[in-house]
C-alpha positions as a Markdown table, in Angstrom:
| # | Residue | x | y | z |
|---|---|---|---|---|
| 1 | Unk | 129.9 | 119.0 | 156.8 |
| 2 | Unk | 129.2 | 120.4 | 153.2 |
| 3 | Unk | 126.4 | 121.8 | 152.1 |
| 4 | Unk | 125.6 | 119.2 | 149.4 |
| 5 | Unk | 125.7 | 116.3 | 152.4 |
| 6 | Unk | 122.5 | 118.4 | 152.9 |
| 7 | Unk | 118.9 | 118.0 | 151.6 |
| 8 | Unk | 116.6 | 120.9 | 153.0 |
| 9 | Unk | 113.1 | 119.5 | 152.8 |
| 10 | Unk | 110.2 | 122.1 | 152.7 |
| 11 | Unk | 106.4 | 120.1 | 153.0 |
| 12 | Unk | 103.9 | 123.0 | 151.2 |
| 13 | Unk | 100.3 | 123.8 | 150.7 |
| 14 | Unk | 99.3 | 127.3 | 149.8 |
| 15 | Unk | 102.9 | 129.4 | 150.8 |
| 16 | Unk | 102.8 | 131.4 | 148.3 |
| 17 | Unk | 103.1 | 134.3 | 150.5 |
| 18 | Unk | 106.2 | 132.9 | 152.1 |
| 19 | Unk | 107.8 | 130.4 | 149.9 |
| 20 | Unk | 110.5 | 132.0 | 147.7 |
| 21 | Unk | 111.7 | 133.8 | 150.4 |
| 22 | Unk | 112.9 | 130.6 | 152.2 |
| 23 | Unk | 114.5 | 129.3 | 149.2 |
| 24 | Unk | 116.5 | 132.2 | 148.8 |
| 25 | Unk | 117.5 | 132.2 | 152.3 |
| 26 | Unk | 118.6 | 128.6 | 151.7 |
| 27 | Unk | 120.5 | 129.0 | 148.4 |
| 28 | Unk | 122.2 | 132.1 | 149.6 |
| 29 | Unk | 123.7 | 130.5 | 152.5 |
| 30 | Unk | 125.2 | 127.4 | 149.9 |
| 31 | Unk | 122.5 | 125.3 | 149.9 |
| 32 | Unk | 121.7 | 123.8 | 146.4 |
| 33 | Unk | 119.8 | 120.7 | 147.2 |
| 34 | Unk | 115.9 | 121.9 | 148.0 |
| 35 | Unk | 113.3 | 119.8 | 147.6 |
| 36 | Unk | 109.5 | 121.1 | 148.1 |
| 37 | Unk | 106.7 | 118.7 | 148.5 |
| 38 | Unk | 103.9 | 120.0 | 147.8 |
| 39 | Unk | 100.3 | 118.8 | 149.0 |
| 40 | Unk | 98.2 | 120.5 | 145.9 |
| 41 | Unk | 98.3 | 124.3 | 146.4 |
| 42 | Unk | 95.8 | 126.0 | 144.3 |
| 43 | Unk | 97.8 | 129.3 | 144.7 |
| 44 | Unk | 101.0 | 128.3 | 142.4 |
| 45 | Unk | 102.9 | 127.7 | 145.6 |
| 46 | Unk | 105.0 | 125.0 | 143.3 |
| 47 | Unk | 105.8 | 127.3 | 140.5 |
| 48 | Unk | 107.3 | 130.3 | 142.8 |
| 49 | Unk | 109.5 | 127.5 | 144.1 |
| 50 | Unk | 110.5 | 126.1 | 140.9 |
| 51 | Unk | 111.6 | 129.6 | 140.2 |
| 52 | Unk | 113.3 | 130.2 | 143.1 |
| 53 | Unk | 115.6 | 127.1 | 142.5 |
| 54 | Unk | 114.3 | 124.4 | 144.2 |
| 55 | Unk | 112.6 | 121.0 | 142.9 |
| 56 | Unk | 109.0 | 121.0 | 143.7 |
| 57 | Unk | 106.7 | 117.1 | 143.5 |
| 58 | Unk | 103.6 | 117.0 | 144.1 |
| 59 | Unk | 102.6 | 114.6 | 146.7 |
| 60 | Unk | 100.2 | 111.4 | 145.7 |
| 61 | Unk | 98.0 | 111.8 | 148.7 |
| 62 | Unk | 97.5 | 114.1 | 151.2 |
| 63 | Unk | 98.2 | 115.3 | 154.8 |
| 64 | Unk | 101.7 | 116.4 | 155.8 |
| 65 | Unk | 102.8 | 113.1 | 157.5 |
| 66 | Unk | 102.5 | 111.6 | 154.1 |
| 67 | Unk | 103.8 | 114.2 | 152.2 |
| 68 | Unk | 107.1 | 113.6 | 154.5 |
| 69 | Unk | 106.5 | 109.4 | 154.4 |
| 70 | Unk | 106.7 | 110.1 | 150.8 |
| 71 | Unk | 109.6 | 112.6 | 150.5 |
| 72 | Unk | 111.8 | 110.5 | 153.0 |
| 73 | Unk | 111.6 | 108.1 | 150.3 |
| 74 | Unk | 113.3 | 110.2 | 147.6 |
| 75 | Unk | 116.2 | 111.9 | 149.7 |
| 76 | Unk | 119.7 | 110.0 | 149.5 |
| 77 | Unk | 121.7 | 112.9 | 150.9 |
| 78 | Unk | 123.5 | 112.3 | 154.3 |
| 79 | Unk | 121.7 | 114.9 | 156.1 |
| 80 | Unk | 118.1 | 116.0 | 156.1 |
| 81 | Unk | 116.8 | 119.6 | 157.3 |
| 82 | Unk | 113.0 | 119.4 | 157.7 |
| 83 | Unk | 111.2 | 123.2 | 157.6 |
| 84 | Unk | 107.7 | 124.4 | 157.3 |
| 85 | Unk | 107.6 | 127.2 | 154.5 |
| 86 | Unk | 105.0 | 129.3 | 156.1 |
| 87 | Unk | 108.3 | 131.8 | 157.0 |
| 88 | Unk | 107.8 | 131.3 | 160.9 |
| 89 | Unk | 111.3 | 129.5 | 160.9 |
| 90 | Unk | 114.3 | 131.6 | 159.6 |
| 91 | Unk | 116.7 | 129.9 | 157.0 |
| 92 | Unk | 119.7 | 131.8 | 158.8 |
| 93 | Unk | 119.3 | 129.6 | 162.2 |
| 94 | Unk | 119.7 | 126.1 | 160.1 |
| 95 | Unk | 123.4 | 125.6 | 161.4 |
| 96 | Unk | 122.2 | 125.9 | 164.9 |
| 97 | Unk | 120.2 | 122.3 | 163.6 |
| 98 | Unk | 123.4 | 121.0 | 161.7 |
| 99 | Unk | 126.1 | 121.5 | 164.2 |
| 100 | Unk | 125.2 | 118.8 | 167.0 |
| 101 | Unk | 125.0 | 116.5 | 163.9 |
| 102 | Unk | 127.9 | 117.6 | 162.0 |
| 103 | Unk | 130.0 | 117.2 | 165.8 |
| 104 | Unk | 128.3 | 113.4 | 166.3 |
| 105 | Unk | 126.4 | 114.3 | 169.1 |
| 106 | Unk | 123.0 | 114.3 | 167.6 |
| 107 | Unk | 121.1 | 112.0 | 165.2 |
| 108 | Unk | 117.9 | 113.9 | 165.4 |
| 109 | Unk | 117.7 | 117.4 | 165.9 |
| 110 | Unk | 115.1 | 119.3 | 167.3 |
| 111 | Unk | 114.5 | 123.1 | 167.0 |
| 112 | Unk | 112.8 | 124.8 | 170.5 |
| 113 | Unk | 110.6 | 127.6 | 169.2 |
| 114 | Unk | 109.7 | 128.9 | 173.1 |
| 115 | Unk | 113.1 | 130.0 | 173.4 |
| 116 | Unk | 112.9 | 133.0 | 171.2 |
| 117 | Unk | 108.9 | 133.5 | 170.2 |
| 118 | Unk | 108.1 | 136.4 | 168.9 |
| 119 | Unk | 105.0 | 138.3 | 169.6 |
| 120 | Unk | 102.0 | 137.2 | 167.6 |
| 121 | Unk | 103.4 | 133.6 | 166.6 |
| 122 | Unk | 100.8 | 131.3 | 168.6 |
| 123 | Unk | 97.5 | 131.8 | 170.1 |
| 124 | Unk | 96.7 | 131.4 | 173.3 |
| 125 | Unk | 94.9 | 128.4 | 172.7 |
| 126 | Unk | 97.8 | 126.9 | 170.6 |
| 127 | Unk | 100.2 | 128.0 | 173.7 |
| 128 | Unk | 98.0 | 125.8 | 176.2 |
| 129 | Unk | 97.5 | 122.8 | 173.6 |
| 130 | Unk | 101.9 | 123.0 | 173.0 |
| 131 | Unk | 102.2 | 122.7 | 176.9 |
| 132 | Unk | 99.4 | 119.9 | 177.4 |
| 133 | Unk | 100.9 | 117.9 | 174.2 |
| 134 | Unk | 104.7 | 118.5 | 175.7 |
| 135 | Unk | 103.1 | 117.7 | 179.4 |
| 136 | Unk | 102.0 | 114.5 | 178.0 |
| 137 | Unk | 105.1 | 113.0 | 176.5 |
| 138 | Unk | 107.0 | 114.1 | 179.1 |
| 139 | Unk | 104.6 | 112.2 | 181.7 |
| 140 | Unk | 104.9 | 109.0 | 179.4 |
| 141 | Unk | 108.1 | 108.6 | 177.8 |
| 142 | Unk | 109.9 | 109.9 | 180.8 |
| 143 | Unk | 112.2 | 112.4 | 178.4 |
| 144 | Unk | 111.9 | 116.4 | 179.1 |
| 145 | Unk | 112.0 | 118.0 | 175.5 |
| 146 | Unk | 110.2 | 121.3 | 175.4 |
| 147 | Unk | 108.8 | 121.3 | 171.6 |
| 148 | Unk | 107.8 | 117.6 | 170.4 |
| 149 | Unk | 105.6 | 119.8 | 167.5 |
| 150 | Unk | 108.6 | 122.1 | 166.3 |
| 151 | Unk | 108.6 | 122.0 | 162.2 |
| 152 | Unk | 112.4 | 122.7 | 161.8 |
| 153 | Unk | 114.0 | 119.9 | 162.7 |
| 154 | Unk | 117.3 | 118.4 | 161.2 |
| 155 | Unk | 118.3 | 114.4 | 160.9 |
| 156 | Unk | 120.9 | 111.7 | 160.0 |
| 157 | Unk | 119.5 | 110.3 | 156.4 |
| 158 | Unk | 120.5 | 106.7 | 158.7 |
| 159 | Unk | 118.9 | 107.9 | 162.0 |
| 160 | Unk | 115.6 | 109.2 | 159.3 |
| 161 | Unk | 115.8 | 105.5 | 157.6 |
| 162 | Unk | 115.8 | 103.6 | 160.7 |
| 163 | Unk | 111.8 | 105.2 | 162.0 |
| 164 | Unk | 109.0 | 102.9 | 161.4 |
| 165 | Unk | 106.6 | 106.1 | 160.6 |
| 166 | Unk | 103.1 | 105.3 | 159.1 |
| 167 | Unk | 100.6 | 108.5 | 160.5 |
| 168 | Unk | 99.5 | 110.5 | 157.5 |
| 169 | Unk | 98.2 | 113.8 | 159.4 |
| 170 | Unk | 99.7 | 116.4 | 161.6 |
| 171 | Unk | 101.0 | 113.6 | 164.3 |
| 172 | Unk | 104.2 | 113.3 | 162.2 |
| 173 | Unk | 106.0 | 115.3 | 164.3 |
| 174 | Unk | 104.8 | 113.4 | 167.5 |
| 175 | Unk | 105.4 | 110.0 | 166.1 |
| 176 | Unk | 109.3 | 110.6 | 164.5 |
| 177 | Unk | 110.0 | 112.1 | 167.6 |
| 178 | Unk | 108.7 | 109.3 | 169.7 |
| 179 | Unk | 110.3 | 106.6 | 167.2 |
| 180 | Unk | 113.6 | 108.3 | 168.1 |
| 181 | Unk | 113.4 | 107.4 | 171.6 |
| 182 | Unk | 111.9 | 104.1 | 170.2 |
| 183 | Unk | 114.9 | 103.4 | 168.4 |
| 184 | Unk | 117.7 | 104.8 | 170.7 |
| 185 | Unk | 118.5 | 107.8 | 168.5 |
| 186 | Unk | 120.0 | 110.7 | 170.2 |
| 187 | Unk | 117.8 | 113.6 | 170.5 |
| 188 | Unk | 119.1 | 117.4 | 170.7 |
| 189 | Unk | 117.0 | 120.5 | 171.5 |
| 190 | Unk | 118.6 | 123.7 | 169.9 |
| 191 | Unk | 117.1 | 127.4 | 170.8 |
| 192 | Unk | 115.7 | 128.8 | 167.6 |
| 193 | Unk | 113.4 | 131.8 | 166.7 |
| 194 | Unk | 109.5 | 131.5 | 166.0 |
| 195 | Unk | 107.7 | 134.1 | 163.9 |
| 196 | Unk | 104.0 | 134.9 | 163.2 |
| 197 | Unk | 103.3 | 133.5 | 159.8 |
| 198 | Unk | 104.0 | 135.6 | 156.3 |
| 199 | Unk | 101.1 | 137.6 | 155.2 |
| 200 | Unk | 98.8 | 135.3 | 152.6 |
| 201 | Unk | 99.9 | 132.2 | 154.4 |
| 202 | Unk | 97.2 | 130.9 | 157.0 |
| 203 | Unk | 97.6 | 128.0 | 159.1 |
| 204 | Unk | 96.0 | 124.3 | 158.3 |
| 205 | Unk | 96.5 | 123.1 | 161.9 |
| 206 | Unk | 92.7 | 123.6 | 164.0 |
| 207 | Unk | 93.8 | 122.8 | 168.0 |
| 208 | Unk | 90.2 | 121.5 | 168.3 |
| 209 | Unk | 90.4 | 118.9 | 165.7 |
| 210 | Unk | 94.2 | 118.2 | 165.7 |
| 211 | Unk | 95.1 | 118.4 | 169.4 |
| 212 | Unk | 92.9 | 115.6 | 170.7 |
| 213 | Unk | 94.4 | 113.4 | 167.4 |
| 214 | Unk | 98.5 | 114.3 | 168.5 |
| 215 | Unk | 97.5 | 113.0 | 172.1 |
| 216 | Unk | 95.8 | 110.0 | 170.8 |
| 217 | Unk | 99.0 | 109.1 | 168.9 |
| 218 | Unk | 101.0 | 110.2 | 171.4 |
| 219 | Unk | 99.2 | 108.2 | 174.1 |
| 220 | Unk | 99.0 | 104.8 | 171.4 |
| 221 | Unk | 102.6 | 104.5 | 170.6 |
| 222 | Unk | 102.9 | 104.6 | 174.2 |
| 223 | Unk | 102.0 | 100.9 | 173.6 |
| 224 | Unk | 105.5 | 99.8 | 172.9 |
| 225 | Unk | 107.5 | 102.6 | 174.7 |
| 226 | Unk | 105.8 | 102.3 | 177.6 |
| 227 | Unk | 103.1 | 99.2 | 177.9 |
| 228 | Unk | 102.9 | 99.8 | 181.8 |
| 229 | Unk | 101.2 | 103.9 | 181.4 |
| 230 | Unk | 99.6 | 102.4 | 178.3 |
| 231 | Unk | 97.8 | 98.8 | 180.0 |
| 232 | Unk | 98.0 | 101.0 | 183.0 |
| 233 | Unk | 96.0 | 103.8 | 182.8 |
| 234 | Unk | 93.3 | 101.0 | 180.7 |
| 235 | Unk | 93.7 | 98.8 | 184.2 |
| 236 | Unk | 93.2 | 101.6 | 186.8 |
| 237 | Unk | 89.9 | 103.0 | 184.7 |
| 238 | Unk | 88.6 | 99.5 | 184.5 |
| 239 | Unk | 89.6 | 99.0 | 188.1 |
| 240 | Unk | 88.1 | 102.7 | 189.0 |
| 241 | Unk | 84.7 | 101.2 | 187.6 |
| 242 | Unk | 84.5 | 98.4 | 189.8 |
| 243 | Unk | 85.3 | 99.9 | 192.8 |
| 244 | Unk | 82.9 | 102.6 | 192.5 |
| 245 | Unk | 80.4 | 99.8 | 191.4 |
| 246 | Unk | 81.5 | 97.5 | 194.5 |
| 247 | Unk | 81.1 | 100.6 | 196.8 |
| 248 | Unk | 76.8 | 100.5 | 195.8 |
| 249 | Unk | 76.5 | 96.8 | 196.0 |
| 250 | Unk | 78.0 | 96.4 | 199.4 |
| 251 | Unk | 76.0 | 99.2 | 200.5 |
| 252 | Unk | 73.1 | 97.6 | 199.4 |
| 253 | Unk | 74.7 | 94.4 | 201.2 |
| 254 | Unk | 75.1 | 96.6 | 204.5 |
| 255 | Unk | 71.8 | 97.1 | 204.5 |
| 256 | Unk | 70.5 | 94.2 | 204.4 |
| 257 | Unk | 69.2 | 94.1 | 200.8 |
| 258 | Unk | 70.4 | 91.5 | 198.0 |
| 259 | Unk | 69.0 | 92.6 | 194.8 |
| 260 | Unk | 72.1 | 93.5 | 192.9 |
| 261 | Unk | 73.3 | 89.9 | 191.4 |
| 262 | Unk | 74.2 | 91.0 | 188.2 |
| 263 | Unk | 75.8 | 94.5 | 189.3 |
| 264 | Unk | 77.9 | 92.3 | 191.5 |
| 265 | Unk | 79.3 | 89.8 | 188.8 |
| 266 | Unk | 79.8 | 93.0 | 187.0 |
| 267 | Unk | 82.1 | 94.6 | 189.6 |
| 268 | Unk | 84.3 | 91.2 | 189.9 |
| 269 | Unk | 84.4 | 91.4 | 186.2 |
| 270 | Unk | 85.6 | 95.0 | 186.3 |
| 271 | Unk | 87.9 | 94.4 | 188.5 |
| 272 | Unk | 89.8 | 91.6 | 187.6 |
| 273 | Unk | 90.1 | 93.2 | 184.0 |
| 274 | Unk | 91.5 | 95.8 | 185.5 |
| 275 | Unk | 94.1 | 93.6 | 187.3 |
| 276 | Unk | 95.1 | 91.6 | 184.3 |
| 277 | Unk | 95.3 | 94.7 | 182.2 |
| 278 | Unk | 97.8 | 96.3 | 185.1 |
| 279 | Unk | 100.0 | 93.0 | 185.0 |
| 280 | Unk | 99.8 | 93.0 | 181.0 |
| 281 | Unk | 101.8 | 96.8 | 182.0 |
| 282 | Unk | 104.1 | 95.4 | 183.9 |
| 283 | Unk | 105.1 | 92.3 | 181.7 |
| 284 | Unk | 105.4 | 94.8 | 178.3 |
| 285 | Unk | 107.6 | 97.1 | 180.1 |
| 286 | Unk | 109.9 | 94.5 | 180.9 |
| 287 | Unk | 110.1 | 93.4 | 177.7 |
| 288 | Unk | 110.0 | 97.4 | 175.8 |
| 289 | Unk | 113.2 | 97.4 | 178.6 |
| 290 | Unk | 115.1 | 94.9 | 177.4 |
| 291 | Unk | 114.1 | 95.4 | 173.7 |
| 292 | Unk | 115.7 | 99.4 | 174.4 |
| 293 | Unk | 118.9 | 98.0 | 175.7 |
| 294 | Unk | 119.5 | 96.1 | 172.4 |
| 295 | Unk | 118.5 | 98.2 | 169.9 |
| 296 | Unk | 120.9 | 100.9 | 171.5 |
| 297 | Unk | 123.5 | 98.6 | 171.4 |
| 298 | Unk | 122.7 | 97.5 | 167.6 |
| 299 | Unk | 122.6 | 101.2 | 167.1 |
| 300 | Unk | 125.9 | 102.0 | 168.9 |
| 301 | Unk | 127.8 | 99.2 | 166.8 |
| 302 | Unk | 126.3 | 101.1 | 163.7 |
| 303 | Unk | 127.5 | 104.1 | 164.3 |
């Protein structure tokens, strides 16, 4: 691999603290081909990286997914390396990212930050949301990776191309990572170092408002990776309901006493919803199997 088969992509919005110090560590390491997004910084984030070498647009909308959506667009080189430039991630580390590709063993690689965090880096709050998120998509998509969320992350401009992405927020990360497993790429967790965030740089992710929006996505894609959690879980809360309803009607029925007609019609109704919604599972995951098996083999005859 050369270093100009490599786009290093760098989404922005207020870095000035942090910015040209990526750069440089990019460009002194070989690496000519920087583009930085930017999402309208008001703090002349995009002229410190014009003038430390790299080529800065300004994104039409806003919101980091499509700031990447965007970007994605306008990259032709063979390799991607996506990096936040808030200087928590260190340049140096990127061919711990580009080896697994350059050696065909990876289409998408993922950088862990819990193997080396450094003091200071996350809150204790964002440590329990990371752990609940990676909890989640472990539990769903059946695939132990340890960082969905990581921001340094390197791909095959092919593998990249092939991801049917459309969220516009923070749930990027969530969604490309979950349209990899969609689409058979092969994933790769790589041990890299995470540091507190450069001084003037201040973090855009709130875990109050963002966490509960990751998991939705999360648990919505779900939908076509796995219909029988999705329809599922739906089917057993449905079914719940009914049950717990059915339990007071028949009490009532125990004791001599008729008066619930309309609770009861409402239990039946619950519960057969819940039924068809768990046999809706098991018909989608039958076809999200088969549909797997032939994309991988589409994919393998790509490659």
């Amino acid at each position: 691999m050369k270093r100009d088969d490599v786009c290093v992509l760098i989404p922005t919005l207020n870095e000035a603290g942090s910015i040209r110090e990526v750069i440089e560590g990019f460009r002194s390491m070989g690496f000519q081909d920087i583009l930085v997004i930017d999402g309208h910084s008001t703090d002349g984030t995009p002229d410190l990286a014009r003038e430390a070498g790299a080529r800065v647009i300004v994104q039409s909308g806003s919101g980091k997914g499509q700031a990447l959506l965007e970007a994605f667009g306008l990259i032709d080189k063979e390799y991607i390396v996506l990096i936040d430039g808030d200087g928590t991630y260190l340049p140096s580390e990127v061919d711990r990212l580009l080896d697994p590709l350059m050696r065909g063993r990876a289409d998408h690689v993922i950088g862990n930050r819990f193997s080396n965090l450094r003091g200071g880096s996350l809150k204790r709050l964002n440590l329990v949301g990371n752990w609940l998120i990676n909890m989640l998509f472990g539990i769903i998509y059946g695939v132990r990776l340890r960082d969905i969320l990581s921001g340094y992350r390197a791909f095959t401009r092919s593998g990249i191309s092939s991801l049917d992405l459309s969220v516009t927020g923070f749930e990027i990360e969530s969604e490309i990572t979950i349209e990899s497993l969609k689409k058979g790429l092969r994933i790769v967790e790589v041990p890299i170092t995470y540091l507190p965030r450069a001084g003037g740089t201040r973090t855009k992710l709130s875990p109050l408002r963002d966490g509960p929006k990751i998991m939705l996505t999360i648990y919505r894609l779900a939908k076509t990776q796995n219909p029988l959690f999705y329809f599922g879980l739906m089917g057993a809360i449905f079914g719940s309901m009914g049950f717990l309803l059915g339990l007071y009607v028949v009490r009532d029925w125990l004791q001599g006493r008729i008066e619930h007609i309309p609770l009861t019609i409402l239990t039946a109704i619950l519960i057969i919803v819940g039924f068809q919604l768990f046999l809706m599972g098991i018909q989608g995951d039958m076809m999200a199997t088969m549909h797997r098996e032939v994309m991988r083999e589409l994919y393998r005859k790509k490659r």
